[in-house]
C-alpha positions in Angstrom: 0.0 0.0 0.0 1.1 3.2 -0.9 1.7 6.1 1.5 -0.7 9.0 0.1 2.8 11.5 0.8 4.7 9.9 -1.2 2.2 9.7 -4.4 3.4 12.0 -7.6 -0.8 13.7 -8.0 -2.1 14.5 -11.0 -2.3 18.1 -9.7 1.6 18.2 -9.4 2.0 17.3 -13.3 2.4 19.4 -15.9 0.3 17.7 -18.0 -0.8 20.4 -21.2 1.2 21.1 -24.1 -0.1 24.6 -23.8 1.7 24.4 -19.4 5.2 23.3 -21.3 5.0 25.8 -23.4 4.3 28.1 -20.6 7.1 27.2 -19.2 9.8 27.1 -22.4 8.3 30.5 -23.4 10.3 32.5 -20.3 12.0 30.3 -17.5 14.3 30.9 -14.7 17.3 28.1 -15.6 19.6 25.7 -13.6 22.2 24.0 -15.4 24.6 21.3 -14.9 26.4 18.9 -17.0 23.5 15.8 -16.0 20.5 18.0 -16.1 18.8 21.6 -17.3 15.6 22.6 -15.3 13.7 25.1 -16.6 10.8 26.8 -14.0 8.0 29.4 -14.6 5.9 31.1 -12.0 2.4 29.2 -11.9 0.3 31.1 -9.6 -0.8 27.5 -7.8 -0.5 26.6 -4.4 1.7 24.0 -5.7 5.0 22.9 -7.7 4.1 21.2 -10.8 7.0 18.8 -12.7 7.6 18.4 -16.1 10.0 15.4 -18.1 11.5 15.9 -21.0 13.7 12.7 -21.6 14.7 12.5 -25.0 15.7 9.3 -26.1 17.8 11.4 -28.5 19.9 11.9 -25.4 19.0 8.7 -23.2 19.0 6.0 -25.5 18.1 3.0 -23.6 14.2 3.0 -21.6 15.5 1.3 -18.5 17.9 4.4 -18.3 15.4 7.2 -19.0 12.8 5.6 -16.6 15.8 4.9 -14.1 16.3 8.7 -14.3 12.4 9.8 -14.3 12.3 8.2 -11.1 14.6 10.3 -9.3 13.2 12.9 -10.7 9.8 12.1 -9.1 11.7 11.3 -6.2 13.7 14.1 -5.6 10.8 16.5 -6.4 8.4 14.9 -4.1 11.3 15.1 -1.2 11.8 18.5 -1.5 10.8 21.7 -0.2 10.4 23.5 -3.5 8.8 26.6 -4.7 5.3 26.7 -6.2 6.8 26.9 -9.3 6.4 24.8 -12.8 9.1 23.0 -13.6 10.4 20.8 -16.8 13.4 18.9 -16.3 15.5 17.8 -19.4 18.2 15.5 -19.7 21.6 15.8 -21.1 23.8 13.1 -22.4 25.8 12.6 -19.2 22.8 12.0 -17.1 22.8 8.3 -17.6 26.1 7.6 -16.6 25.9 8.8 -12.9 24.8 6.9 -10.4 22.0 8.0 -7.9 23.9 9.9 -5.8 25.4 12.0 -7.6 21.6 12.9 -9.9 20.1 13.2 -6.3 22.6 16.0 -5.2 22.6 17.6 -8.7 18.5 18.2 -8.4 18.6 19.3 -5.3 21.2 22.0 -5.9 18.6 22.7 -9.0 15.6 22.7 -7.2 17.2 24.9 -4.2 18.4 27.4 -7.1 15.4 28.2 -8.8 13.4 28.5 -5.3 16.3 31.2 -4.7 15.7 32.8 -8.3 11.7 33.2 -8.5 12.1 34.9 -5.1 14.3 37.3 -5.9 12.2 38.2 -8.8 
């Protein structure tokens, strides 16, 4: 069974071509060499996540749905801002381990939560 907490909602998806595009259209950035996440206000009480795992850059499934995991993970764990957010991969992304694509997001998520209040 499930722990409710721990669920990734509907309500935090981005789930709209039209709430990508949103987002693409004027974002706040965080960059490394794993990972580029891009955020947009939303004026929600809550964070909303968007993937973007190309298989252009992740080539094999078990390695993009490996990745979109932590993702989830690491969005669900954190405290960040009621923003939307659409997380893209780069080609060195599947060959770190957890860890190290843990630590990266966080330093993203703690970034952008830093940028949109300045702003």
């Amino acid at each position: 069974m499930h722990n409710k907490s721990c669920q990734f909602t509907r309500q935090q998806r981005l789930l709209t071509a039209r709430d990508y595009q949103s987002v693409f259209a004027k974002p706040y950035k965080s960059s490394d060499r794993y990972l580029t996440i891009l955020a947009r206000d939303n004026n929600l009480l809550e964070a909303r996540l968007g993937l973007a795992i190309a298989k252009k850059r992740i080539r094999f499934a078990v390695e993009r749905n490996r990745l979109k995991r932590l993702i989830r993970e690491s969005f669900r764990q954190q405290q960040v801002a009621n923003l939307d957010y659409v997380v893209l991969a780069k080609n060195e992304a599947n060959q770190a381990d957890n860890r190290i694509l843990l630590n990266s997001l966080a330093k993203h998520w703690q970034k952008l939560s830093r940028q949109c209040k300045k702003s």
